[in-house]
C-alpha positions as a LaTeX table, in Angstrom:
\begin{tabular}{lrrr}
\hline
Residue & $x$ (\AA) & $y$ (\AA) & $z$ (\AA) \\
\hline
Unk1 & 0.00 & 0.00 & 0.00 \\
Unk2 & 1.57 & 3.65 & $-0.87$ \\
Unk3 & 2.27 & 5.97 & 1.58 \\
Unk4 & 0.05 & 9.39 & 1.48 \\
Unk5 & 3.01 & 10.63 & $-0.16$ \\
Unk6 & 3.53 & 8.10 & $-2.42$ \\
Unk7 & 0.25 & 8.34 & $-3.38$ \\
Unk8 & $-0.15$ & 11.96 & $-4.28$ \\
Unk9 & 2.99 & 12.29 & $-5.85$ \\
Unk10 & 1.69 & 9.29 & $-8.48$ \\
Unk11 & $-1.19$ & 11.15 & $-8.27$ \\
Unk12 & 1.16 & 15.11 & $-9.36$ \\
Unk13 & 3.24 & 12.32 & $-12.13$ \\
Unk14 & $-0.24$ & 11.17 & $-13.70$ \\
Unk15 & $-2.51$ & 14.83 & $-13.39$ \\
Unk16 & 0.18 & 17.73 & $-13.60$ \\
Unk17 & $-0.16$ & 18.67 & $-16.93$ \\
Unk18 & $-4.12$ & 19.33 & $-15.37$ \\
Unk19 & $-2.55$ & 21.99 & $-12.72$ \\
Unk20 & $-2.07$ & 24.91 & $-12.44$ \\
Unk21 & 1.76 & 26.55 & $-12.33$ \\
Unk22 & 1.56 & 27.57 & $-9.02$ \\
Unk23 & $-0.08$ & 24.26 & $-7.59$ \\
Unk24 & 2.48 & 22.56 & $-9.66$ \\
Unk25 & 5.28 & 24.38 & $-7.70$ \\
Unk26 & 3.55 & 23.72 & $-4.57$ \\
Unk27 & 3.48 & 20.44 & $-4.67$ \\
Unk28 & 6.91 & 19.97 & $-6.16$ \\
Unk29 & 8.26 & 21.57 & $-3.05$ \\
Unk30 & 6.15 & 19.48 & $-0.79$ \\
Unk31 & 5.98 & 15.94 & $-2.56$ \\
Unk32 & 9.19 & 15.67 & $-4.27$ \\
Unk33 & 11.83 & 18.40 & $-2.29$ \\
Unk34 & 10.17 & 17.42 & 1.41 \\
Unk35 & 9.97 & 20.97 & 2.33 \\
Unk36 & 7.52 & 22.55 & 5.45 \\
Unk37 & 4.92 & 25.15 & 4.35 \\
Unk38 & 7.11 & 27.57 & 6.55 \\
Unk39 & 10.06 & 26.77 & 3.55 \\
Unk40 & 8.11 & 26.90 & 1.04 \\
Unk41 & 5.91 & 30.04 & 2.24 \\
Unk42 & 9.56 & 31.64 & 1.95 \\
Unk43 & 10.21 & 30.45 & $-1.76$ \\
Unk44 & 6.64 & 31.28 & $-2.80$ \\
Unk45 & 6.69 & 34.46 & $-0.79$ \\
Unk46 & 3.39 & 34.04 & 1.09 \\
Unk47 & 2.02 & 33.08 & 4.72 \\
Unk48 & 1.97 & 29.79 & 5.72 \\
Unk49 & $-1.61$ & 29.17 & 6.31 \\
Unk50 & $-1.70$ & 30.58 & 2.32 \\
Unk51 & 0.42 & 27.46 & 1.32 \\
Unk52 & $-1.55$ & 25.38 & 3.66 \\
Unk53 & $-4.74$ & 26.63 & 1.73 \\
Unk54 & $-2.94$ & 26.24 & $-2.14$ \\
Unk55 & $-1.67$ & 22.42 & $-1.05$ \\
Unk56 & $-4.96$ & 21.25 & 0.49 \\
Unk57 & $-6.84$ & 23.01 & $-2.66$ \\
Unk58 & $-3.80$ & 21.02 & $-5.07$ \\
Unk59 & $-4.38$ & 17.65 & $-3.09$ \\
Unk60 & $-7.88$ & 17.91 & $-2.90$ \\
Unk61 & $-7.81$ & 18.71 & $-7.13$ \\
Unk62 & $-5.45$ & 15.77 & $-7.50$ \\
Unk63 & $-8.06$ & 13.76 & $-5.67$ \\
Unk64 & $-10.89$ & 14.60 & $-7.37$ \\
Unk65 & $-9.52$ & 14.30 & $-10.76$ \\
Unk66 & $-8.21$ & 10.56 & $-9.78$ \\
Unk67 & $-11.80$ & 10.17 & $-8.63$ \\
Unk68 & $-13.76$ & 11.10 & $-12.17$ \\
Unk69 & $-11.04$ & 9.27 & $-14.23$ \\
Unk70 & $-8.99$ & 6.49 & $-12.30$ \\
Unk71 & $-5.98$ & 6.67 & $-14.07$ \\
Unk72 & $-3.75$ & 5.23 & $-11.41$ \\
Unk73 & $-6.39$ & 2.49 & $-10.24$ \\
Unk74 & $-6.15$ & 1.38 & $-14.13$ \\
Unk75 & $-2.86$ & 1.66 & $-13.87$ \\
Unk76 & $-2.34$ & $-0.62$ & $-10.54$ \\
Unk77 & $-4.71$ & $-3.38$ & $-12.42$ \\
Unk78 & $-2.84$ & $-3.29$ & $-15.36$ \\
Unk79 & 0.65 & $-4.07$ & $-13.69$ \\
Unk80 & $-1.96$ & $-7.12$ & $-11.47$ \\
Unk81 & $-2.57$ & $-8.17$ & $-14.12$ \\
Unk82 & 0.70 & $-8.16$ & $-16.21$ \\
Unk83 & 2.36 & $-9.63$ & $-12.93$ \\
Unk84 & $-0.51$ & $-12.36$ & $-12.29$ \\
Unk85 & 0.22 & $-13.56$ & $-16.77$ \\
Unk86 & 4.14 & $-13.39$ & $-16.22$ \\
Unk87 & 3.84 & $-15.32$ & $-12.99$ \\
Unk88 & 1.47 & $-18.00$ & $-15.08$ \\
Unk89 & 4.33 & $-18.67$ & $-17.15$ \\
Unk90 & 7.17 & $-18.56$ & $-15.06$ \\
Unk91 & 8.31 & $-15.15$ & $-16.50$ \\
Unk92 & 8.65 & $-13.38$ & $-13.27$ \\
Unk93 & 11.76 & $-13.50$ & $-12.33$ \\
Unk94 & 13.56 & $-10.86$ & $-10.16$ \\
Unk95 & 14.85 & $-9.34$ & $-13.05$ \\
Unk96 & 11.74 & $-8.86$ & $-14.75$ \\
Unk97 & 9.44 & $-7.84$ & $-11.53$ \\
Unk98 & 12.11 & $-4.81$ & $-10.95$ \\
Unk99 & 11.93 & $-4.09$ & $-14.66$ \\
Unk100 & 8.16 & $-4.17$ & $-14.42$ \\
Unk101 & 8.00 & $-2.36$ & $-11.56$ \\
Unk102 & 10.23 & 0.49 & $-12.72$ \\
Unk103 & 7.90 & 0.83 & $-15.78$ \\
Unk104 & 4.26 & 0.85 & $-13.88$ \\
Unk105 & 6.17 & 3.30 & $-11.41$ \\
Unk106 & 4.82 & 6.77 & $-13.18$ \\
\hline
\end{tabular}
């Protein structure tokens, strides 16, 4: 199971061409460079409760977009699937599951 984290930075990989700059920034800072909204309220130049505000609005958009299309729950069933017909035929080797893995990861 992904972390929170995990899962909305799959989430910012799948749906960030959908975002805005400044959500995309946001989220960069706070997914992917593990920065507090005091740091990033410094980059972006604004309060912290504002980049509390712009990241739960960013999340929440992230959400609701993976809601209305379920890209990365295709996604997941896919690879299950893949995984479950490599496995049938003894094609899953280490090798291959890392390879496969690497590929699903978006």
């Amino acid at each position: 199971m992904l972390s929170e984290r995990d899962y909305y930075s799959r989430l910012k990989s799948i749906y960030g061409a959908l975002l805005t700059p400044r959500q995309k920034q946001v989220l960069e800072l706070y997914l992917d460079q593990d920065l507090n909204l005091a740091e990033i309220g410094e980059i972006l130049g604004i309060s912290r409760q504002g980049v509390h505000d712009l990241l739960r609005r960013s999340l929440s958009t992230l959400g609701e977009l993976e809601k209305k299309l379920s890209f990365l729950k295709k996604l997941e069933e896919i690879k299950n699937q893949v995984c479950q017909f490599m496995e049938s035929n003894g094609e899953l080797k280490d090798g291959n599951f890392q390879a496969l893995g690497e590929f699903f990861d978006v």
